[in-house]
PyMOL Python script that loads the backbone (N, CA, C, O; Angstrom):
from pymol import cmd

cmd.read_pdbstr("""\
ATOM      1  N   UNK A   1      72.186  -8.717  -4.850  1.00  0.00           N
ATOM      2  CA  UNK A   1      71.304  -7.678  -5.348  1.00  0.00           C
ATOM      3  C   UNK A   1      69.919  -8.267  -5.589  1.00  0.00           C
ATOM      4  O   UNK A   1      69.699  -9.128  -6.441  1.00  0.00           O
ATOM      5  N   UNK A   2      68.898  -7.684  -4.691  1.00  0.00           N
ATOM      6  CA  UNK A   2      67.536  -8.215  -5.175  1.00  0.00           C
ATOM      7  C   UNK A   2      67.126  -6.825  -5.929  1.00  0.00           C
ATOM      8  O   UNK A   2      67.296  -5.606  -5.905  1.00  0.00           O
ATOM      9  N   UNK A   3      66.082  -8.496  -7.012  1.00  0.00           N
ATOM     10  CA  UNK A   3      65.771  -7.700  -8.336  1.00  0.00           C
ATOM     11  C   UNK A   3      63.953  -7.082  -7.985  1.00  0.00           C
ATOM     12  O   UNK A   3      63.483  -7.691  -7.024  1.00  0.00           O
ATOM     13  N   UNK A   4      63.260  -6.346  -8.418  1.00  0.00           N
ATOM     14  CA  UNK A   4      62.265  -5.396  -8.192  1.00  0.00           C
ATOM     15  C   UNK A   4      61.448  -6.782  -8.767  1.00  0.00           C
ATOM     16  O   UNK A   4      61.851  -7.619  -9.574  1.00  0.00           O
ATOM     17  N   UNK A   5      60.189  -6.706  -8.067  1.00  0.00           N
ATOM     18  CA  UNK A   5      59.195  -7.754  -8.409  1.00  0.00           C
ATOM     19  C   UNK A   5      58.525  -7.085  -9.566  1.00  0.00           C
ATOM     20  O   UNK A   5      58.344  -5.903  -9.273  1.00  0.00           O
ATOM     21  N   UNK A   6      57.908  -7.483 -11.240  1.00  0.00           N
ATOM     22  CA  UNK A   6      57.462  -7.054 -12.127  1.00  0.00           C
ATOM     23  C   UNK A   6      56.230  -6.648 -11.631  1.00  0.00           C
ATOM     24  O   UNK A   6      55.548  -7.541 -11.128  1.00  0.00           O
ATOM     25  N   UNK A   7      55.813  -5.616 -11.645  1.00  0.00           N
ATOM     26  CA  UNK A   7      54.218  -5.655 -11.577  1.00  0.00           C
ATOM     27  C   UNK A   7      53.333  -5.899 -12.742  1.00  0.00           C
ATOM     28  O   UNK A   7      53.798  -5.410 -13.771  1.00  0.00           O
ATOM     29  N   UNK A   8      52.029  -6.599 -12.912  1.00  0.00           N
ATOM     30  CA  UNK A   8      50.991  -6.821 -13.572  1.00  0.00           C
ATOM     31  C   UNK A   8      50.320  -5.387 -14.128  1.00  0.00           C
ATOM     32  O   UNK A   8      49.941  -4.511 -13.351  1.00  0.00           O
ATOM     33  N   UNK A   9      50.243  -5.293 -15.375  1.00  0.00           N
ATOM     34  CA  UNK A   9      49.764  -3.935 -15.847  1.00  0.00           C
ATOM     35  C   UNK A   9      48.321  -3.713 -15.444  1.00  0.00           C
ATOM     36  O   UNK A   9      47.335  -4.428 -15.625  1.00  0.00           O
ATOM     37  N   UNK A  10      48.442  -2.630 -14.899  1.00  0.00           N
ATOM     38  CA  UNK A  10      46.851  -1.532 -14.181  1.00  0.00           C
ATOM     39  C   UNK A  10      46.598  -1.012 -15.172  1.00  0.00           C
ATOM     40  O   UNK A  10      46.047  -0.058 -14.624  1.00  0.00           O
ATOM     41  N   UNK A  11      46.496  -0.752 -16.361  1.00  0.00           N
ATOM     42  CA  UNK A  11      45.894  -0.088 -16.968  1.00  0.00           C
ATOM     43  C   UNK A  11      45.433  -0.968 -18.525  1.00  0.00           C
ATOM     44  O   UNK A  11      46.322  -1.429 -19.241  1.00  0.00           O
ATOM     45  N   UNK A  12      44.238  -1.078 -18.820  1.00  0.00           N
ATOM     46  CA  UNK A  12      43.684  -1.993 -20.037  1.00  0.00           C
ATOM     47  C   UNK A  12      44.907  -1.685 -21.375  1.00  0.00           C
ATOM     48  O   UNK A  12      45.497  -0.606 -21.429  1.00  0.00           O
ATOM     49  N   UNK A  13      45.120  -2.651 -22.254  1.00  0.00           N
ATOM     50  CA  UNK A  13      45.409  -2.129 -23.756  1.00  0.00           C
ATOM     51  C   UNK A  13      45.175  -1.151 -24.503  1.00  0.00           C
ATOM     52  O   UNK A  13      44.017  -1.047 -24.909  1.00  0.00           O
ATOM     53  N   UNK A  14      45.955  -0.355 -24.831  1.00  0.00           N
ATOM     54  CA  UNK A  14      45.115   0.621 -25.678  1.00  0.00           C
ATOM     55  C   UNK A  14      44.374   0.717 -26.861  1.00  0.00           C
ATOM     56  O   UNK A  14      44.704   0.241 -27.948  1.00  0.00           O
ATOM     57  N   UNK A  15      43.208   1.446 -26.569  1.00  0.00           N
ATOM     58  CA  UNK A  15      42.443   1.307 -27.098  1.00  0.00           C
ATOM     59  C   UNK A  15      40.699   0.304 -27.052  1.00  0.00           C
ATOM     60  O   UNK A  15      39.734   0.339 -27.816  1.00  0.00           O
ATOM     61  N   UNK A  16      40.960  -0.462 -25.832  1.00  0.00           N
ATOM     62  CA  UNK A  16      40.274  -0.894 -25.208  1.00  0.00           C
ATOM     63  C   UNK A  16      38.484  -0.601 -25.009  1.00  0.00           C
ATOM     64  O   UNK A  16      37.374  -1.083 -25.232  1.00  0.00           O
ATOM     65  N   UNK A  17      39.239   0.618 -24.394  1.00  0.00           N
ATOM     66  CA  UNK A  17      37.681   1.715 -23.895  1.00  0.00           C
ATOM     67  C   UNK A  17      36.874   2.087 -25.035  1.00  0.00           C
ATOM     68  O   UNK A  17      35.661   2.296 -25.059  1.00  0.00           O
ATOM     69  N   UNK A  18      37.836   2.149 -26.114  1.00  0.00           N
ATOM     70  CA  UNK A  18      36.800   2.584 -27.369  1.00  0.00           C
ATOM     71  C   UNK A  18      35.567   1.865 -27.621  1.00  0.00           C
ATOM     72  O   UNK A  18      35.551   0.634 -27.660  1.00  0.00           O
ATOM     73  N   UNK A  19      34.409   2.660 -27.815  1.00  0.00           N
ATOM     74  CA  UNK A  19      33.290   2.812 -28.095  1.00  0.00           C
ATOM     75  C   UNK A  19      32.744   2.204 -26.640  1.00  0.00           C
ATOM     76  O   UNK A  19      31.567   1.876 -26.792  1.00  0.00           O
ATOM     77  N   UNK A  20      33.095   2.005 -25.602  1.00  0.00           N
ATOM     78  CA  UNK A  20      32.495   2.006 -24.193  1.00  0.00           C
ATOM     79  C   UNK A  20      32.522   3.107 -23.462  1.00  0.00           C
ATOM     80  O   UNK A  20      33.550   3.716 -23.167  1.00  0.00           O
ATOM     81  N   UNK A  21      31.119   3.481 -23.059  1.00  0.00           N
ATOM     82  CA  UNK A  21      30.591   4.602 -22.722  1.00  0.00           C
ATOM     83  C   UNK A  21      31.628   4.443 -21.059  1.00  0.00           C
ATOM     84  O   UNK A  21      32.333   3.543 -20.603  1.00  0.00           O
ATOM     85  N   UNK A  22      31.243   5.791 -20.580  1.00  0.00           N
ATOM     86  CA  UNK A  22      31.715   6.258 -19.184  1.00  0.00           C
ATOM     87  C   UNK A  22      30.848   6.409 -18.218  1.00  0.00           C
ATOM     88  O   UNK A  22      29.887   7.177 -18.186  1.00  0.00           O
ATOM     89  N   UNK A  23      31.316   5.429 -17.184  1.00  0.00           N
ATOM     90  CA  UNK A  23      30.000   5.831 -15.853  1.00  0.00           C
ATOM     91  C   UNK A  23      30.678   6.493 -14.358  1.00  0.00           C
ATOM     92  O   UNK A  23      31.359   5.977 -13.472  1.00  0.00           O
ATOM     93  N   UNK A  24      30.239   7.611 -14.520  1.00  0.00           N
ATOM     94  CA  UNK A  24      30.820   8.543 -13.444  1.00  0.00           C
ATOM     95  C   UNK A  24      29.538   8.500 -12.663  1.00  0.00           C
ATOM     96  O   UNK A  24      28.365   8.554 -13.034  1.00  0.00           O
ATOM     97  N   UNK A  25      30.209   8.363 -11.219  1.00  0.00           N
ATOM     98  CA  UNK A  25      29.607   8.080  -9.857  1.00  0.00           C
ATOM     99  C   UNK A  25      29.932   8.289  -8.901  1.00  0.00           C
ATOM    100  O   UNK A  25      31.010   7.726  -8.715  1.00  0.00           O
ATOM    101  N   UNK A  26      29.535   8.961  -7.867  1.00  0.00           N
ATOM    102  CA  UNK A  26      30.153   9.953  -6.632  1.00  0.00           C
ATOM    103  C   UNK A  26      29.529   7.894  -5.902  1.00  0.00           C
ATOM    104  O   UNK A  26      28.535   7.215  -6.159  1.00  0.00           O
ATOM    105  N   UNK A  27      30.629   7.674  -5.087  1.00  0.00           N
ATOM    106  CA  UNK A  27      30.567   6.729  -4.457  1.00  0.00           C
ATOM    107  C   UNK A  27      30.822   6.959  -2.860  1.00  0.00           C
ATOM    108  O   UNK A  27      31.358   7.964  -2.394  1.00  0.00           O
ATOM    109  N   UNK A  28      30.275   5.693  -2.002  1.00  0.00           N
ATOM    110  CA  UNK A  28      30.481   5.692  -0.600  1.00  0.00           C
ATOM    111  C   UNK A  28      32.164   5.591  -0.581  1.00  0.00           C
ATOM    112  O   UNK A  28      32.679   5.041  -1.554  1.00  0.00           O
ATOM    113  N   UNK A  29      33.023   6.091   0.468  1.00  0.00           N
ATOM    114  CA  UNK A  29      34.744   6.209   0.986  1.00  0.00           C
ATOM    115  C   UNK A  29      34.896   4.733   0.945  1.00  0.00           C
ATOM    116  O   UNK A  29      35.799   4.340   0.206  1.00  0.00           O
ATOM    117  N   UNK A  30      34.049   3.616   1.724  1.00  0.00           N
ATOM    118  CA  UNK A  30      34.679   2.458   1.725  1.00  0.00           C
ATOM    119  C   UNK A  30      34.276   1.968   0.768  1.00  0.00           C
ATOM    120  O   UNK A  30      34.457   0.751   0.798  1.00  0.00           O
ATOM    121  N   UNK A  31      33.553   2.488  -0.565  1.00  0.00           N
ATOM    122  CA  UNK A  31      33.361   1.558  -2.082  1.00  0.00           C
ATOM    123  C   UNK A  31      34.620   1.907  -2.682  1.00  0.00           C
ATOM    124  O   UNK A  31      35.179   0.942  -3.203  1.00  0.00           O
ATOM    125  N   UNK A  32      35.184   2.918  -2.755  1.00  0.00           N
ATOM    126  CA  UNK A  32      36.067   3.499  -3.194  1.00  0.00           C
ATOM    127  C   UNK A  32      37.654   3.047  -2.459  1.00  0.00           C
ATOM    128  O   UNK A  32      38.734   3.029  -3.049  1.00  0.00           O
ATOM    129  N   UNK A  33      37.420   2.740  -1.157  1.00  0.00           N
ATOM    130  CA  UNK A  33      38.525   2.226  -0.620  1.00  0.00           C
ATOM    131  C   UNK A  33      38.747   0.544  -1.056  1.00  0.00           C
ATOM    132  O   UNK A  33      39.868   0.042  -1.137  1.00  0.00           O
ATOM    133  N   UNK A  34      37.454  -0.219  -1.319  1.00  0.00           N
ATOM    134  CA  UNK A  34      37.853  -1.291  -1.976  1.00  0.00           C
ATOM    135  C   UNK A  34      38.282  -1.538  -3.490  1.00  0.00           C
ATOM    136  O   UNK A  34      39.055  -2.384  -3.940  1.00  0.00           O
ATOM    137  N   UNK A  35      37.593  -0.607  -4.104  1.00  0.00           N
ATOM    138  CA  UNK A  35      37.916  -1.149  -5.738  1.00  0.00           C
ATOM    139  C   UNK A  35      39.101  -0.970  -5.374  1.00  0.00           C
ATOM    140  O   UNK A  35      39.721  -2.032  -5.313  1.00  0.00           O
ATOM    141  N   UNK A  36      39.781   0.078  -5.058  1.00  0.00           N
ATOM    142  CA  UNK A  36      41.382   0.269  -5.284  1.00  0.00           C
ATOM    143  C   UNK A  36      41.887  -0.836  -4.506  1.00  0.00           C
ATOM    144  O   UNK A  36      42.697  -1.443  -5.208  1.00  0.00           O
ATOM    145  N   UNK A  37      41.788  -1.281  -3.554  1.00  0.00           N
ATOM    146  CA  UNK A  37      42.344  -2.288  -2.859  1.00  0.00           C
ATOM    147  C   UNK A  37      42.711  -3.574  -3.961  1.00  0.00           C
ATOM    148  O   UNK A  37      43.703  -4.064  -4.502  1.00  0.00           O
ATOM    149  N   UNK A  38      41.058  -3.793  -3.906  1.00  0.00           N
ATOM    150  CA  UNK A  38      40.704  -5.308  -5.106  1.00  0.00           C
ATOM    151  C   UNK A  38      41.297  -5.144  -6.458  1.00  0.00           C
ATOM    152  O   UNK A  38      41.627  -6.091  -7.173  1.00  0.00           O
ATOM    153  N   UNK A  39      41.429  -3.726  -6.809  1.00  0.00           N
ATOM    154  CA  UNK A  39      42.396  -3.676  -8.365  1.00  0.00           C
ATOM    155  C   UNK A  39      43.375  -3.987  -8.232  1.00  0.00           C
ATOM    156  O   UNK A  39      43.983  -4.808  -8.919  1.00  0.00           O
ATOM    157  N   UNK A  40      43.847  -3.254  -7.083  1.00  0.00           N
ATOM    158  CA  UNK A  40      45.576  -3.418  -6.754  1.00  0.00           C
ATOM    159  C   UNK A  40      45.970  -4.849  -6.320  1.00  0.00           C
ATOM    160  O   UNK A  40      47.167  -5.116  -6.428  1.00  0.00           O
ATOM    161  N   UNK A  41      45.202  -5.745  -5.878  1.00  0.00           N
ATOM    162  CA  UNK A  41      45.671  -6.649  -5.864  1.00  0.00           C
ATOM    163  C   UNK A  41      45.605  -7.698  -6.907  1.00  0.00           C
ATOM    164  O   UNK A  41      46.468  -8.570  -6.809  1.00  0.00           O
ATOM    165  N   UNK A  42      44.768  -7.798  -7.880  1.00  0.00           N
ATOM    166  CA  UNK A  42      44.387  -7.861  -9.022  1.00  0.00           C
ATOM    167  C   UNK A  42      45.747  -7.702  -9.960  1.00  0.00           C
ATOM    168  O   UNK A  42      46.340  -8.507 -10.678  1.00  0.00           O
ATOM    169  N   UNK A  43      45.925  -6.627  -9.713  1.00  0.00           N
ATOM    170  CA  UNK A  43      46.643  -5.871 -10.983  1.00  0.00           C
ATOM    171  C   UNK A  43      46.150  -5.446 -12.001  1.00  0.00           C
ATOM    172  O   UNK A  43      46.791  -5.249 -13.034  1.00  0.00           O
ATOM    173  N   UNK A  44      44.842  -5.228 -11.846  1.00  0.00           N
ATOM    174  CA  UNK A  44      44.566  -4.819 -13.008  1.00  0.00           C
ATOM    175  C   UNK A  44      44.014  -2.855 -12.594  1.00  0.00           C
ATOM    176  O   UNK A  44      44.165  -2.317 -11.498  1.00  0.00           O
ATOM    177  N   UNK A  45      43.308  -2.099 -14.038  1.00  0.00           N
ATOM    178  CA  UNK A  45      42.506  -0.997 -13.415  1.00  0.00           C
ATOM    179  C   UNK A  45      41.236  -1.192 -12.235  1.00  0.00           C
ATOM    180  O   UNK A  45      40.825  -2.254 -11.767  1.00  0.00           O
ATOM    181  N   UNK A  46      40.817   0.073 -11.960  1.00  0.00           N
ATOM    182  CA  UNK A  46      39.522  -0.350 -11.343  1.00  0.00           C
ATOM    183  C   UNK A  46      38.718  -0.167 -11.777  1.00  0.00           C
ATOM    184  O   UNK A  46      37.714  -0.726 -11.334  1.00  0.00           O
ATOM    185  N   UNK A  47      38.535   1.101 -13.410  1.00  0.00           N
ATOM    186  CA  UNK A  47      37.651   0.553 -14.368  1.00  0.00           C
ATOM    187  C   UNK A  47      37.423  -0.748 -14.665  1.00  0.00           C
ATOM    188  O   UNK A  47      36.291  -1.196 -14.478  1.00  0.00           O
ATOM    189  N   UNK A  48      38.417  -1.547 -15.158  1.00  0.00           N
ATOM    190  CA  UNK A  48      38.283  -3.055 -15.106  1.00  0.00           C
ATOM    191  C   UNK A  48      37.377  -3.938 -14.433  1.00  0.00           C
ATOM    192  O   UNK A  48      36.451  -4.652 -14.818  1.00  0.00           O
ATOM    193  N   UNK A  49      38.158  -3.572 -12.766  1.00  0.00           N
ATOM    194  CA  UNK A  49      37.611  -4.137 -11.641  1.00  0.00           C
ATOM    195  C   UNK A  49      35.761  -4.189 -11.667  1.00  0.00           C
ATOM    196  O   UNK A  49      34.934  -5.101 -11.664  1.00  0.00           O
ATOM    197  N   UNK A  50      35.694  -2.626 -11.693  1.00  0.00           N
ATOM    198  CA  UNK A  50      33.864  -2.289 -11.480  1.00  0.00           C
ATOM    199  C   UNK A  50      33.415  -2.844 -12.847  1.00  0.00           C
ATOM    200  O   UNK A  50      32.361  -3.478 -12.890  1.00  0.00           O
ATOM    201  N   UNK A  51      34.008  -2.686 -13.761  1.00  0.00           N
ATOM    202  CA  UNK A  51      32.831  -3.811 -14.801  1.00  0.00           C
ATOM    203  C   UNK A  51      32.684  -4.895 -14.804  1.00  0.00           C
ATOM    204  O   UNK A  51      31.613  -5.428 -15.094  1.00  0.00           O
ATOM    205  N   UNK A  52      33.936  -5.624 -14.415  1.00  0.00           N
ATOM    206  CA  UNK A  52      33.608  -6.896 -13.936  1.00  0.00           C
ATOM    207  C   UNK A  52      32.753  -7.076 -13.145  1.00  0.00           C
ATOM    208  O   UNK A  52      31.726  -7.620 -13.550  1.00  0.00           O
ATOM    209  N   UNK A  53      32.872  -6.640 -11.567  1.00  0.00           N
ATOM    210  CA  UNK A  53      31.867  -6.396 -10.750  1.00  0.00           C
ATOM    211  C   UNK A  53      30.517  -6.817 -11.689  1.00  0.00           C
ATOM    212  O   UNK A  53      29.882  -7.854 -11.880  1.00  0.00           O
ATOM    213  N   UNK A  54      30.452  -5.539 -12.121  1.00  0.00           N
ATOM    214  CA  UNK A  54      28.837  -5.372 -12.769  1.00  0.00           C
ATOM    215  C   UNK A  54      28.498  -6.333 -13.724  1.00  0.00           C
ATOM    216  O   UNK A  54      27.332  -6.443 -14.104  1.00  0.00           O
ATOM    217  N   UNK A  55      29.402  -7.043 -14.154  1.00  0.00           N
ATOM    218  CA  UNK A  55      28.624  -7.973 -15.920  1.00  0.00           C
ATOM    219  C   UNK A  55      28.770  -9.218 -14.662  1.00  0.00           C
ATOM    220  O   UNK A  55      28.009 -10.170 -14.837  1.00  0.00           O
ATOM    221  N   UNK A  56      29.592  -9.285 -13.535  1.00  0.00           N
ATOM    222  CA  UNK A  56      28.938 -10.914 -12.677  1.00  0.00           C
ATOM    223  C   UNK A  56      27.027 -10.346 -12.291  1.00  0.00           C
ATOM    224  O   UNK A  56      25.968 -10.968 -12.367  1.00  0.00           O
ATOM    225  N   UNK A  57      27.277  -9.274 -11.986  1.00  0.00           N
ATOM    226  CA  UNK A  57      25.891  -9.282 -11.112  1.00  0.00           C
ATOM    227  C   UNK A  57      24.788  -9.103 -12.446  1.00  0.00           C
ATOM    228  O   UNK A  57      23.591  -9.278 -12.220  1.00  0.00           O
ATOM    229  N   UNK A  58      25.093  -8.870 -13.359  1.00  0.00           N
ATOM    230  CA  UNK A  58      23.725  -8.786 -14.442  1.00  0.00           C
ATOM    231  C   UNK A  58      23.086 -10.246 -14.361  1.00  0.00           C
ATOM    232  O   UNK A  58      21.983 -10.369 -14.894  1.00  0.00           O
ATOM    233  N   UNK A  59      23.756 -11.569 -13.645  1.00  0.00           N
ATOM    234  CA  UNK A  59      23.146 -12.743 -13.705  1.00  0.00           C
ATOM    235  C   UNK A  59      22.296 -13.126 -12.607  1.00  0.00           C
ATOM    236  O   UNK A  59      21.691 -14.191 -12.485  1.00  0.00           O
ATOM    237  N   UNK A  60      22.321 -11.830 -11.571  1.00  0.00           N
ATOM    238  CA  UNK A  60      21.469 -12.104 -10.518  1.00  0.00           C
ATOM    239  C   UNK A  60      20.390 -11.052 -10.297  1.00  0.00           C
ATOM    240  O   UNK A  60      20.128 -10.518  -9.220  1.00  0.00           O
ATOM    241  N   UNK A  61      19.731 -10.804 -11.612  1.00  0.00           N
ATOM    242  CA  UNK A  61      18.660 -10.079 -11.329  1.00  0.00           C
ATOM    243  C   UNK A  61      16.911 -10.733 -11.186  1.00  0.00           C
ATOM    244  O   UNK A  61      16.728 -11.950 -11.180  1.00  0.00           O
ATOM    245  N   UNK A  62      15.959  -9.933 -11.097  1.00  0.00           N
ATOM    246  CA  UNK A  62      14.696 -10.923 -11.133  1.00  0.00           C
ATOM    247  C   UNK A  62      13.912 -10.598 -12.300  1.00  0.00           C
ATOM    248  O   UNK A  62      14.280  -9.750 -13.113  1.00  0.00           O
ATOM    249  N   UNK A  63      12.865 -11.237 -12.399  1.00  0.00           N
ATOM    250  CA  UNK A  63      12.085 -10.987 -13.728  1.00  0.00           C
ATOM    251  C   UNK A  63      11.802  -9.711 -14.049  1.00  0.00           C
ATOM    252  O   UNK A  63      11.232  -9.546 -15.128  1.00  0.00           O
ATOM    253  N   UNK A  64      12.101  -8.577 -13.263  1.00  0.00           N
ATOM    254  CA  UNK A  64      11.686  -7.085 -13.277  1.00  0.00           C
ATOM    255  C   UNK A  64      12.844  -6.692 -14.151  1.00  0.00           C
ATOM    256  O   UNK A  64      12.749  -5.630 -14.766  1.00  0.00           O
ATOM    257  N   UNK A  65      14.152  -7.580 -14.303  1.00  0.00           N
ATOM    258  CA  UNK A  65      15.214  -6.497 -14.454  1.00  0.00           C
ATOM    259  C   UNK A  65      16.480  -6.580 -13.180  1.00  0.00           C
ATOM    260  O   UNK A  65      17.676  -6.794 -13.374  1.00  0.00           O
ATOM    261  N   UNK A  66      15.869  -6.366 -12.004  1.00  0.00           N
ATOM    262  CA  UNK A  66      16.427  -5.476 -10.979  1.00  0.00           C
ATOM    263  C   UNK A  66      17.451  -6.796 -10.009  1.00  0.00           C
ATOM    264  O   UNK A  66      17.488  -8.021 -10.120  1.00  0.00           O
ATOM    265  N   UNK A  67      17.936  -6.148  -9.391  1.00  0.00           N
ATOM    266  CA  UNK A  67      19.239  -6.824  -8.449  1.00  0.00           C
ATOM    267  C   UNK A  67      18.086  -7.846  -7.257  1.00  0.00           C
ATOM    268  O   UNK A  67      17.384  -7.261  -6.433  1.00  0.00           O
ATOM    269  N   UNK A  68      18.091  -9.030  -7.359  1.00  0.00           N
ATOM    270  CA  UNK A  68      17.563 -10.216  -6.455  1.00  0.00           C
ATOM    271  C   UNK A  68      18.061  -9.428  -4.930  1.00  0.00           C
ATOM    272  O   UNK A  68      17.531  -9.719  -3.857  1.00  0.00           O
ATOM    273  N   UNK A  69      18.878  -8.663  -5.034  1.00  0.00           N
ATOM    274  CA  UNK A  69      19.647  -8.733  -3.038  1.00  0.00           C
ATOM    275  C   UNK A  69      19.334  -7.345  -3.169  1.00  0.00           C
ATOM    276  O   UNK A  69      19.891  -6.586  -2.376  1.00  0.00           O
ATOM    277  N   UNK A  70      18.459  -6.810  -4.116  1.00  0.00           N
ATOM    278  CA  UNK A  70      18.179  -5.107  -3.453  1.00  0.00           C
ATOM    279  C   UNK A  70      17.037  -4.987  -2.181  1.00  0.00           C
ATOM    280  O   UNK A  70      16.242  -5.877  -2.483  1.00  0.00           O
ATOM    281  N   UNK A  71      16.744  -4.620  -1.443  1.00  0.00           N
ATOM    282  CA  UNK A  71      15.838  -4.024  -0.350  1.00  0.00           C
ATOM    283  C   UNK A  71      15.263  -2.939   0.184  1.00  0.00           C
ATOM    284  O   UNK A  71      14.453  -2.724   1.086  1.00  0.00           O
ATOM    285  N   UNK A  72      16.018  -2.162  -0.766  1.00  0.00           N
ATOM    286  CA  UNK A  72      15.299  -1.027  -0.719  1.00  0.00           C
ATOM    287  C   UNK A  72      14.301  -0.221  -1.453  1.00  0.00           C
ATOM    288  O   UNK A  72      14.626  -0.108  -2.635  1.00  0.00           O
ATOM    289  N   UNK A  73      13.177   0.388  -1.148  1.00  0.00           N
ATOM    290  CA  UNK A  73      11.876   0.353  -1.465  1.00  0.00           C
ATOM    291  C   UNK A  73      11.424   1.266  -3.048  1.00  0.00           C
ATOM    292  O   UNK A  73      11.347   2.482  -3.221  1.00  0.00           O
ATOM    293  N   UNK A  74      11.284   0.597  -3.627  1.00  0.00           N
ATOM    294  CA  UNK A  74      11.611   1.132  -5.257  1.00  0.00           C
ATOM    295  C   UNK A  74       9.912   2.039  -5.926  1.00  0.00           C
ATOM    296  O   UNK A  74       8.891   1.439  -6.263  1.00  0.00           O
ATOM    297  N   UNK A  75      10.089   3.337  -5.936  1.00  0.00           N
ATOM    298  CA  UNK A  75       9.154   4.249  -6.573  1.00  0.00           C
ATOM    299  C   UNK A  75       7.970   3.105  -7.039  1.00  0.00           C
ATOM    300  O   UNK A  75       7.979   1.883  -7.193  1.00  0.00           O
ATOM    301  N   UNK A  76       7.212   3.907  -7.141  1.00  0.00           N
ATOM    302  CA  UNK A  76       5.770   3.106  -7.448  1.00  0.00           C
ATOM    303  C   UNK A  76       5.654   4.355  -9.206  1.00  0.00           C
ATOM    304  O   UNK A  76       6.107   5.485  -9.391  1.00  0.00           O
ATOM    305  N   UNK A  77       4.856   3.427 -10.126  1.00  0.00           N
ATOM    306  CA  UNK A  77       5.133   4.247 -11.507  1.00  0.00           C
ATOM    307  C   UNK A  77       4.413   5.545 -11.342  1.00  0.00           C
ATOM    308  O   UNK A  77       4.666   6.587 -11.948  1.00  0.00           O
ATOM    309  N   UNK A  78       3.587   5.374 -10.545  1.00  0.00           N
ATOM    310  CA  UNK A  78       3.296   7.271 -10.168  1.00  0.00           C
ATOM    311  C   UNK A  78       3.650   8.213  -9.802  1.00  0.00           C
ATOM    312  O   UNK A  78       3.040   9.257 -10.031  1.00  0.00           O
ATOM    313  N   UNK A  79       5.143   8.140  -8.869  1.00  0.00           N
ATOM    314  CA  UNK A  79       5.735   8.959  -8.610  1.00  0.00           C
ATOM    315  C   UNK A  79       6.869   9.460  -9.186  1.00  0.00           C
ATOM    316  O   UNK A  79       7.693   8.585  -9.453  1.00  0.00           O
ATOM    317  N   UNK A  80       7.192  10.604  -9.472  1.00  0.00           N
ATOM    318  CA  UNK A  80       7.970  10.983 -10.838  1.00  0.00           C
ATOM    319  C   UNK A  80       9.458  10.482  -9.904  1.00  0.00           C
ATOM    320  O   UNK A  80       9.830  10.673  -8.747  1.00  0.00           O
ATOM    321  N   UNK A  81      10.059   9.720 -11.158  1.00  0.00           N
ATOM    322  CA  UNK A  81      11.332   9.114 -11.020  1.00  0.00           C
ATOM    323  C   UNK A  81      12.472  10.587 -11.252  1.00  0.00           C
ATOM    324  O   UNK A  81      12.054  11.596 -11.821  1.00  0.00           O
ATOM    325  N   UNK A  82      13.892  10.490 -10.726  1.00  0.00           N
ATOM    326  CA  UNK A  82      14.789  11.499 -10.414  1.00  0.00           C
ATOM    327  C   UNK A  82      14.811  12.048 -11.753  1.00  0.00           C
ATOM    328  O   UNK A  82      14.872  13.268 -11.898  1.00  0.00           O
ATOM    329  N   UNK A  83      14.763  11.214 -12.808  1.00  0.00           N
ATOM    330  CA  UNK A  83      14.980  11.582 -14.305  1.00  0.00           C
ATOM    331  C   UNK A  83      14.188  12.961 -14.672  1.00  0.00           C
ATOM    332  O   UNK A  83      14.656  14.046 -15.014  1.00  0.00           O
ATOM    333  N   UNK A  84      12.435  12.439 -14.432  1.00  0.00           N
ATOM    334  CA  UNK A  84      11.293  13.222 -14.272  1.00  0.00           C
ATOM    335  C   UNK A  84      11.215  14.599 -13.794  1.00  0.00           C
ATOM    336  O   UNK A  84      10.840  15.645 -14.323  1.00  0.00           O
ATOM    337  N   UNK A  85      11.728  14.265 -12.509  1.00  0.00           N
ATOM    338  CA  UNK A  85      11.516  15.116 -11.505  1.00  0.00           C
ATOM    339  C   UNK A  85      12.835  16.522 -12.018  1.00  0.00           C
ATOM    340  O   UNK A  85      12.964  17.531 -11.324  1.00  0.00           O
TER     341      UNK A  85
END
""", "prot")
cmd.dss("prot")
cmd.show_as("cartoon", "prot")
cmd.util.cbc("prot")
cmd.orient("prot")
């Protein structure tokens, strides 16, 4: 008789999330096809997953703030930002 391999818990401790805000985001199919991939192999959530993600990359920004590997062409302060607009 083989026995069922344990899986690693997907979902944080409870109580965890408390007092951490929520970031809802319509994402690209293959961003979305990896977190789940990379969680699942992980074992962990993919809330998890994407904050991790995000608190590695807060160490690669430039003196502005902003992501060192962005390239794409960022509003000039005169033009009303999406917030604005």
């Amino acid at each position: 008789m083989r026995m069922a391999q344990q899986s690693a818990a997907r979902r944080r401790a409870r109580g965890d999330a408390v007092g951490k805000p929520a970031l809802y985001a319509r994402v690209d199919q293959r961003v979305m096809d990896f977190v789940r991939a990379a969680a699942e192999q992980l074992g962990i959530s993919q809330a998890e997953f994407v904050d991790e993600v995000l608190l590695h990359e807060l160490g690669a920004v430039n003196e502005r703030g902003l992501p060192v590997w962005w390239s794409k062409p960022i509003p000039s302060e005169e033009e009303l930002g999406l917030r604005a607009s």
